[in-house]
C-alpha positions in Angstrom: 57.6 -99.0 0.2 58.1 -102.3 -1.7 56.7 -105.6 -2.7 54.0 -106.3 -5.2 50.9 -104.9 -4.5 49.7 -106.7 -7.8 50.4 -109.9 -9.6 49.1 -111.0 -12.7 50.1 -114.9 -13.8 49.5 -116.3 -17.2 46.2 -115.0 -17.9 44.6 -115.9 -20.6 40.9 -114.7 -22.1 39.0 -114.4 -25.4 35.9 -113.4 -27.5 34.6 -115.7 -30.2 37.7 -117.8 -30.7 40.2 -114.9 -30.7 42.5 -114.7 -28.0 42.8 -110.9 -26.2 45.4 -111.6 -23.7 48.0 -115.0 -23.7 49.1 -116.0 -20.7 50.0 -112.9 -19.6 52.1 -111.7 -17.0 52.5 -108.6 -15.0 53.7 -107.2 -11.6 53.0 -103.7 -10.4 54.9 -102.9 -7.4 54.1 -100.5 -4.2 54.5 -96.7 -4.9 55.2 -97.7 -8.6 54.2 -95.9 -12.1 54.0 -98.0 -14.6 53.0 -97.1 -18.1 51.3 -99.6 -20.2 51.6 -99.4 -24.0 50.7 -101.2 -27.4 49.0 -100.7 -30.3 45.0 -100.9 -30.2 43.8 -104.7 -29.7 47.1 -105.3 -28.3 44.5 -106.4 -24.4 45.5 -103.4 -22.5 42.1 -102.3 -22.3 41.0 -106.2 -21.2 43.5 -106.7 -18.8 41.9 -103.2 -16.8 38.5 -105.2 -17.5 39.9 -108.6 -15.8 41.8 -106.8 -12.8 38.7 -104.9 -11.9 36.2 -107.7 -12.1 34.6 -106.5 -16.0 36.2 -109.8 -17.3 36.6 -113.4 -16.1 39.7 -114.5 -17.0 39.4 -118.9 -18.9 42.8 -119.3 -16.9 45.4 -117.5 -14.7 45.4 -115.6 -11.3 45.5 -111.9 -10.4 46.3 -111.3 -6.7 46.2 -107.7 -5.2 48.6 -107.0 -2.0 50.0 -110.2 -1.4 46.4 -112.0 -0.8 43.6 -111.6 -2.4 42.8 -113.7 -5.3 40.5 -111.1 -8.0 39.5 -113.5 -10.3 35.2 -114.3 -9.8 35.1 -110.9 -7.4 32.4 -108.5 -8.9 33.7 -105.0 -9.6 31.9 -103.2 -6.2 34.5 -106.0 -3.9 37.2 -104.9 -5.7 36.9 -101.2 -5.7 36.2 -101.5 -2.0 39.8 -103.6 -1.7 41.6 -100.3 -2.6 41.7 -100.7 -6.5 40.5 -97.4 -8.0 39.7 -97.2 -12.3 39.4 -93.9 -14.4 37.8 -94.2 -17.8 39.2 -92.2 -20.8 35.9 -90.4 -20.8 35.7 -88.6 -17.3 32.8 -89.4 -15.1 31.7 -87.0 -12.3 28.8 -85.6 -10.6 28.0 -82.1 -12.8 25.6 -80.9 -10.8 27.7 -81.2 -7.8 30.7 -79.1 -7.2 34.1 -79.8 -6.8 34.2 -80.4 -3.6 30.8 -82.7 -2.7 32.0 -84.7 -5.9 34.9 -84.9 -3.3 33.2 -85.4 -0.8 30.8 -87.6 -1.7 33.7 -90.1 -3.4 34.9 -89.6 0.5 31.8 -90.8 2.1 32.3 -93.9 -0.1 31.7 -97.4 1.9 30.5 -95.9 4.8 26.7 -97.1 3.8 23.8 -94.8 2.9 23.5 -93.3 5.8 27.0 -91.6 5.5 26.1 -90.6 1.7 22.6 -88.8 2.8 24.9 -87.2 6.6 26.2 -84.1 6.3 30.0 -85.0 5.7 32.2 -85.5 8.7 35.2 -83.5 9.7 37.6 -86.2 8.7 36.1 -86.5 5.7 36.5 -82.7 5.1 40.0 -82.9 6.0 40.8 -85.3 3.5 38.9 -83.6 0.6 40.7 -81.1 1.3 44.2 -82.9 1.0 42.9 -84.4 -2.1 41.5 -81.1 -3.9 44.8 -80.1 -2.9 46.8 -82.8 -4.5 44.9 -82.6 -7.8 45.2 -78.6 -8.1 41.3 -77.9 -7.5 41.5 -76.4 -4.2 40.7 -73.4 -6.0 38.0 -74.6 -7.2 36.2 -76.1 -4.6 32.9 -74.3 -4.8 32.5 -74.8 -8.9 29.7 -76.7 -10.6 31.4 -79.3 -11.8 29.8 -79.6 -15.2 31.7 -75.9 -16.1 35.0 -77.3 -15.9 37.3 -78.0 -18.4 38.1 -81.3 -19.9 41.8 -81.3 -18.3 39.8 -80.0 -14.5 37.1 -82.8 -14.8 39.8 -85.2 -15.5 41.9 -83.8 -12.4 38.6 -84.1 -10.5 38.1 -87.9 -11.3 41.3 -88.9 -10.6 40.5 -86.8 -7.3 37.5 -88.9 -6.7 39.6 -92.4 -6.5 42.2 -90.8 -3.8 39.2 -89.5 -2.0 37.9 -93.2 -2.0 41.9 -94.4 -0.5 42.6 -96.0 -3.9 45.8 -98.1 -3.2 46.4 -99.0 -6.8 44.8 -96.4 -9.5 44.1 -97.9 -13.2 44.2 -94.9 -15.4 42.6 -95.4 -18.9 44.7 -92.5 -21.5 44.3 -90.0 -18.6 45.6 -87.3 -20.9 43.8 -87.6 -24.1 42.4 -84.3 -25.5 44.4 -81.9 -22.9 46.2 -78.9 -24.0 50.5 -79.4 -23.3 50.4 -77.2 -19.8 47.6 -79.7 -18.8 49.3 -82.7 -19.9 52.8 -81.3 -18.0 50.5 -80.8 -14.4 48.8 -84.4 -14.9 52.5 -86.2 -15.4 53.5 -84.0 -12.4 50.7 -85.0 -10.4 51.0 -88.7 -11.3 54.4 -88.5 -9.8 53.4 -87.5 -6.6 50.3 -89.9 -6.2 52.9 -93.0 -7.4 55.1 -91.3 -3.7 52.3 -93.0 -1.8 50.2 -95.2 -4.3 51.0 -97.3 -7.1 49.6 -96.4 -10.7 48.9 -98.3 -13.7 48.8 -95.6 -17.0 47.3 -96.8 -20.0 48.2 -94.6 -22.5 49.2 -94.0 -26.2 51.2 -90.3 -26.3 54.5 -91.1 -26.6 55.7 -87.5 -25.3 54.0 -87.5 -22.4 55.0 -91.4 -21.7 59.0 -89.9 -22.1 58.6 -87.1 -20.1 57.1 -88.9 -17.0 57.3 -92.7 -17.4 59.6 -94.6 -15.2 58.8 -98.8 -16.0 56.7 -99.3 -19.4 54.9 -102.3 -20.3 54.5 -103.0 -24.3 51.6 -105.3 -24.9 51.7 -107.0 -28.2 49.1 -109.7 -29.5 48.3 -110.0 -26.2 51.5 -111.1 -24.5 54.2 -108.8 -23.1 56.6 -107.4 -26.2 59.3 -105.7 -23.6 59.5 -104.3 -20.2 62.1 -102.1 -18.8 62.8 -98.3 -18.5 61.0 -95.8 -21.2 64.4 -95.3 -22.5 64.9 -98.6 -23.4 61.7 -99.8 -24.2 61.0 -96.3 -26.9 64.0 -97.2 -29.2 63.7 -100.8 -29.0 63.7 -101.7 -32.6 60.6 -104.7 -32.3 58.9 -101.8 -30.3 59.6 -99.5 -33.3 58.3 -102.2 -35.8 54.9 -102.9 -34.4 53.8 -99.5 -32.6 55.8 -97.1 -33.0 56.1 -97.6 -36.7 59.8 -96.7 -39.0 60.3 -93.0 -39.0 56.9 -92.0 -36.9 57.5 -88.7 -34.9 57.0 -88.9 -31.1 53.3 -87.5 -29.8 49.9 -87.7 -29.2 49.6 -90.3 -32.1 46.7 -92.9 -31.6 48.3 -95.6 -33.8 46.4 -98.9 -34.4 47.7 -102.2 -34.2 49.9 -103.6 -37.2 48.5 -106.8 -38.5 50.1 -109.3 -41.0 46.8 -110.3 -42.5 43.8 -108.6 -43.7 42.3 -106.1 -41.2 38.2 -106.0 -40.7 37.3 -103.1 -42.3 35.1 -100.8 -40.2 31.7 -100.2 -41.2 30.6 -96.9 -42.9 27.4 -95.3 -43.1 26.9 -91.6 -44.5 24.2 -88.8 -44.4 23.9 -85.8 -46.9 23.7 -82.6 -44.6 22.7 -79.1 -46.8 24.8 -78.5 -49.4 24.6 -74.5 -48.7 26.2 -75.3 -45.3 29.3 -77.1 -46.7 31.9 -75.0 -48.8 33.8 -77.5 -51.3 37.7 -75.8 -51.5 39.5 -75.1 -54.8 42.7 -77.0 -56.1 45.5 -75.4 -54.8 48.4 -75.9 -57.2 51.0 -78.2 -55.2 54.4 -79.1 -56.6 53.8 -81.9 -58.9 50.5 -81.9 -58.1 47.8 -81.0 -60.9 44.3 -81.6 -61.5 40.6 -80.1 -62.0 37.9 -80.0 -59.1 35.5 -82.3 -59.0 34.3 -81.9 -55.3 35.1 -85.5 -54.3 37.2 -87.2 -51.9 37.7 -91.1 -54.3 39.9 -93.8 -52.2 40.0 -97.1 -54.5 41.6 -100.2 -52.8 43.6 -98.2 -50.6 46.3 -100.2 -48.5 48.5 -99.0 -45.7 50.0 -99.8 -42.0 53.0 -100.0 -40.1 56.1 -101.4 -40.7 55.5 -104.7 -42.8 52.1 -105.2 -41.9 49.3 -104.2 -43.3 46.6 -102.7 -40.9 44.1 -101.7 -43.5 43.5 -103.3 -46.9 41.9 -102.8 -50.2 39.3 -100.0 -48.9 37.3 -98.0 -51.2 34.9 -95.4 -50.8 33.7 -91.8 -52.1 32.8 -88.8 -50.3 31.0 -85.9 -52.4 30.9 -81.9 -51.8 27.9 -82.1 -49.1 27.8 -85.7 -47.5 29.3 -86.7 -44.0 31.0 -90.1 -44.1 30.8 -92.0 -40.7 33.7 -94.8 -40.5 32.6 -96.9 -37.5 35.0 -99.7 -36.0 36.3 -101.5 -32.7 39.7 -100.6 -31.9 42.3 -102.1 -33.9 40.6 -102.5 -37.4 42.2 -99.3 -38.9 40.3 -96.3 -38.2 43.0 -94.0 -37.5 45.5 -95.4 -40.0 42.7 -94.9 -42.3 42.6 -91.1 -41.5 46.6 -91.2 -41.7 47.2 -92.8 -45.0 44.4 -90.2 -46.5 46.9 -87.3 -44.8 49.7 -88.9 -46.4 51.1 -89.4 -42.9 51.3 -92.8 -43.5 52.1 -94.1 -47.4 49.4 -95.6 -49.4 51.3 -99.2 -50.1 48.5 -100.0 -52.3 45.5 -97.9 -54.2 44.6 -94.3 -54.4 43.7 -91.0 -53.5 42.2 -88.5 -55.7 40.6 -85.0 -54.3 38.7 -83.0 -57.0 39.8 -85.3 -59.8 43.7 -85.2 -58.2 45.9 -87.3 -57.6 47.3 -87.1 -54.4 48.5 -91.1 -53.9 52.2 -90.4 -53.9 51.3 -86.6 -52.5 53.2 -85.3 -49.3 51.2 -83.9 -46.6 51.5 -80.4 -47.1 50.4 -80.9 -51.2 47.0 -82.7 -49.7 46.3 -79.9 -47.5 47.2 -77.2 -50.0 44.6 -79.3 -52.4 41.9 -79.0 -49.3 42.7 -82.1 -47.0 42.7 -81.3 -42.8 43.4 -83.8 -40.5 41.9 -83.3 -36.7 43.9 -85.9 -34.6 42.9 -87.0 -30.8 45.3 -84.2 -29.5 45.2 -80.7 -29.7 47.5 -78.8 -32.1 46.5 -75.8 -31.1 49.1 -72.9 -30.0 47.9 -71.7 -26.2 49.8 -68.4 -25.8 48.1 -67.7 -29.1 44.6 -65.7 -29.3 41.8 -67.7 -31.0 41.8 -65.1 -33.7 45.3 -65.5 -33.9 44.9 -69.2 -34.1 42.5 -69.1 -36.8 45.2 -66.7 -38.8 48.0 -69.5 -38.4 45.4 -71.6 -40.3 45.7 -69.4 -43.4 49.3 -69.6 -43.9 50.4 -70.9 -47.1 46.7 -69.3 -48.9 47.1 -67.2 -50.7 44.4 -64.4 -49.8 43.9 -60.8 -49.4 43.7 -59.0 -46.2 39.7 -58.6 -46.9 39.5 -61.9 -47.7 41.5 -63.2 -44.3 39.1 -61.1 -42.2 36.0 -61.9 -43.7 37.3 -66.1 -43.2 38.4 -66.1 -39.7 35.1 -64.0 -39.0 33.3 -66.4 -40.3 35.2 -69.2 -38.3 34.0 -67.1 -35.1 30.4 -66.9 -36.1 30.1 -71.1 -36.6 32.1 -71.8 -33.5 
């Protein structure tokens, strides 16, 4: 299998004066899978938009298999050409089981009529192949809506073979699976890409060098690099404008670097019972001291990655009791936000106080010990672990009596 089965030349499009994607170029090849990376803003989620008909492109082609021009085809022509797109959020039938969600994605183009028929025996020869490939052909006859997040996003990606998707557009496919699901999806994208060719957004950097091949690094919205994931991970300009200087490998969601000031996203907050919310003691920290006050305080608080600065001179206060909601589009700093609060990323200019604190300079482990947790998009839980003893592993480092442990992680079972 070779030649192009897509082609993407100097395409260009944007919103409101800014430009999302700059004459960009791409090829994705016949039984090819190809990982495409950036920070958030960087297009990748536009150019998904322009190949599948979303998004008119002001200039540039996009031609799929050799032939047909995409550009001014609505998105119902294109799917029917072969091109298949997954969502980050799964969509599927949950009412249906596995196999009529199959089925059904099966029947696909074949008019009403074949929709409403009982389903053919072709077509129940290839669900079969396809429940097969995707590892639900043990779970043919389950309700869709009771499977897991990893099985519904198995059963989506099932849904576009079942419809003979030539080329599958795959939007963070892994996002929010446990580490055994993530290892079966990269596996399973390997064997699709034997017979198909597959386009990966995605942003875990693991999974990318455990089961990329060819990865794409959109930046601004041109093309930064292309070239094997071993090259393309410790390229240094890749390094300075995703990955960041020192950042760990993983399931890090990391916003796009800018050199000038970011839009700050839009907050709104709502008090919730005060009963309900239990405000955490100080913990003493090295070189950390302070009283409680039972208030998260950020003044003017500046951070991003490498030299730029991808958020700038926020401010806000959280009390003991209140929910703060910090709303955004991708790229304004949402997640560095949450990261420079963590001390994950360093505060290059303001502060950070908890409970009258100051935990600016802080390491991570001193913010948590003074009542800090940070929930990223990944799961950090351990899987050959119980949840009660999940729940113990979060006590370590309290210091707490046996009574006390009990009576927390039974009280962690009771709210959950």
């Amino acid at each position: 299998m070779s030649g192009a089965i897509l082609e993407v030349r100097g395409v260009t499009v944007g919103f409101d004066g800014f430009t999302v994607l700059d004459g960009l170029d791409l090829t994705i090849t016949r039984g090819e899978l190809r990982f495409l990376i950036g920070p958030n803003g960087a297009g990748k989620t536009t150019l998904l938009d322009i190949i599948t008909g979303r998004t008119r492109p002001a200039s540039g082609t996009v031609v799929f298999d050799g032939r047909v021009s995409l550009v001014g085809k609505d998105e119902s022509s294109i799917a029917r050409l072969g091109i298949g797109r997954k969502f980050q959020t799964p969509s599927v039938f949950g009412s249906l089981t596995v196999v009529e969600n199959i089925e059904l994605a099966a029947s696909v183009g074949g008019g009403v009529g074949a929709l409403l028929a009982k389903p053919s025996d072709p077509v129940r020869v290839r669900s079969r192949s396809v429940m097969e490939m995707v590892g639900l052909d043990g779970r043919a006859s389950t309700e869709a809506s009771t499977l897991s997040h990893g099985e519904r996003q198995w059963l989506e990606i099932g849904m576009l073979l079942a419809q003979d998707a030539q080329l599958l557009l795959l939007d963070e496919p892994v996002a929010g699976m446990t580490r055994a699901e993530r290892d079966r999806t990269g596996e399973m994208l390997v064997r699709i890409a034997e017979t198909r060719s597959v386009l990966v957004v995605e942003h875990d950097m693991t999974f990318l060098r455990q089961f990329g091949r060819e990865v794409t690094v959109l930046h601004l919205g041109r093309t930064l690099i292309e070239g094997p994931v071993e090259v393309v991970s410790t390229d240094p300009k890749v390094i300075e404008v995703y990955l960041g200087r020192g950042a760990r490998s993983g399931n890090d969601d990391m916003p796009e670097p800018r050199t000038s000031e970011a839009v700050p996203g839009a907050t709104a907050q709502s008090e919730v019972p005060t009963e309900k919310v239990v405000a955490r003691s100080a913990s003493s920290a090295p070189g950390v001291q302070g009283t409680q006050h039972g208030r998260l305080t950020v003044s003017r608080l500046s951070s991003g990655y490498g030299q730029g600065l991808t958020i700038r001179d926020i401010s806000f206060e959280v009390d003991t009791g209140q929910v703060l909601c910090v709303l955004g589009r991708n790229g304004v700093g949402k997640s560095t936000l949450l990261r420079a609060v963590m001390g994950t990323l360093p505060a290059l200019e303001g502060s950070i106080t908890v409970h009258g604190t100051d935990l600016t300079t802080a390491p991570p482990h001193a913010r948590a010990q003074n009542g800090i947790a940070y929930v990223p998009q990944g799961r950090g839980i351990f899987p050959r672990l119980t949840v009660t003893e999940n729940l113990v592993m979060g006590l370590e480092g309290m210091v707490v009596g046996p009574r006390d442990s009990e009576h927390r992680v039974g009280a962690m079972h009771a709210r959950f």
